[in-house]
C-alpha positions in Angstrom: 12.7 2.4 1.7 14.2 2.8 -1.9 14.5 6.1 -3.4 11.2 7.7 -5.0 10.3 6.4 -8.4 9.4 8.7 -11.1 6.6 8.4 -13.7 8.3 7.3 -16.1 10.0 4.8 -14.7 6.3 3.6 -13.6 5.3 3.9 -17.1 7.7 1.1 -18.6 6.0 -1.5 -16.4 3.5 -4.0 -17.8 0.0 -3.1 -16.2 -0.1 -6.6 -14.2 3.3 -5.2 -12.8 2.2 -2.1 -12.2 -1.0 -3.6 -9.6 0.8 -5.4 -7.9 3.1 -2.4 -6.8 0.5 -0.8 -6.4 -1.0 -2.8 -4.2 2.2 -3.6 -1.9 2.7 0.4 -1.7 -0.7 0.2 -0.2 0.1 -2.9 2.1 3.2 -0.9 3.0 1.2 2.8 3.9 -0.8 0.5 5.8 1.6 -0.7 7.8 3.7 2.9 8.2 0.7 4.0 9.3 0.0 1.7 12.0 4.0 1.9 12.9 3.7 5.8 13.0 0.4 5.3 15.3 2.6 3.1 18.1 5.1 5.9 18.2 7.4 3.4 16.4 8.3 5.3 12.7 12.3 6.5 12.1 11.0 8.8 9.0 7.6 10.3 8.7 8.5 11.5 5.3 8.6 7.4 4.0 4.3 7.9 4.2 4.3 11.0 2.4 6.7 9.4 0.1 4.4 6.5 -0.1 1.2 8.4 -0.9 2.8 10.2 -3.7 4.2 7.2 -5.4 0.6 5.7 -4.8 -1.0 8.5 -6.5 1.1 8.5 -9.7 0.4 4.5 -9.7 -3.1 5.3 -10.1 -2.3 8.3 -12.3 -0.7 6.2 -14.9 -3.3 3.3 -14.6 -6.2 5.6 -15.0 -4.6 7.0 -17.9 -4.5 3.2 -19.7 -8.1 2.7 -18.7 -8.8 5.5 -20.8 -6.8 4.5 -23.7 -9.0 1.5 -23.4 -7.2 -1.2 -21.5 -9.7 -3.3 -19.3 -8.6 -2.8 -16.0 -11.8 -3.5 -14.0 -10.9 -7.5 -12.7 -7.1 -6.2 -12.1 -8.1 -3.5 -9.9 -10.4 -6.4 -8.2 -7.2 -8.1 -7.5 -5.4 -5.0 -5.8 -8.6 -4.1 -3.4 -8.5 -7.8 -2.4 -5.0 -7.6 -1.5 -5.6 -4.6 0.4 -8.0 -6.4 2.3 -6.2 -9.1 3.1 -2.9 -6.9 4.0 -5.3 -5.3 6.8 -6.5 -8.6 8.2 -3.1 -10.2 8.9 -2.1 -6.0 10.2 -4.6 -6.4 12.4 -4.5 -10.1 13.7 -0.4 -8.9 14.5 -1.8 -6.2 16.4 -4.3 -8.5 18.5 -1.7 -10.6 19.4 1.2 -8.4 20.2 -0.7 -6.7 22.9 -0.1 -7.5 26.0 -2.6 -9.6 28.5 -4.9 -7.6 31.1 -6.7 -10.4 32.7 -6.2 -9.7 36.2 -5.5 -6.6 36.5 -8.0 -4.8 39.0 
């Protein structure tokens, strides 16, 4: 994972640019999550990392709402790719476990 980026770095990005990181930082806890689950993670620190930059993502788009950009169908778009992120997580997981049938 790349090094942690700051606010302000975060702050130069367009607000369509800033959902979509916002919503593959999401995809990407999701997924360290479910690594650090099957005992599979190198460095627990990546999902602390991860929830931090997540929080200042929301941080600086909450702040733009207020300033009165309309940010209600864009934040649609991010909850949708969530959503989808966890479907195809879990339809992996289905299929990477091994078969029972048979076993007594």
């Amino acid at each position: 994972m790349p090094r942690i980026r700051r606010a302000r770095t975060l702050r130069e990005n367009t607000t369509p640019q800033l959902i979509q990181e916002l919503a593959d930082a999401i995809r990407q806890l999701y997924n360290q999550r479910f690594t650090f689950a099957t005992q599979q993670v190198g460095d627990v620190k990546e999902i602390r990392n991860l929830r931090k930059e997540i929080a200042r993502m929301k941080t600086i788009l909450r702040k733009r709402e207020l300033e009165g950009e309309d940010l209600a169908a864009a934040m649609g778009q991010v909850a949708e790719a969530v959503a989808e992120a966890e479907e195809g997580s879990a339809q992996e997981a289905e299929s990477e476990q091994p078969e029972t049938e048979g076993v007594a």
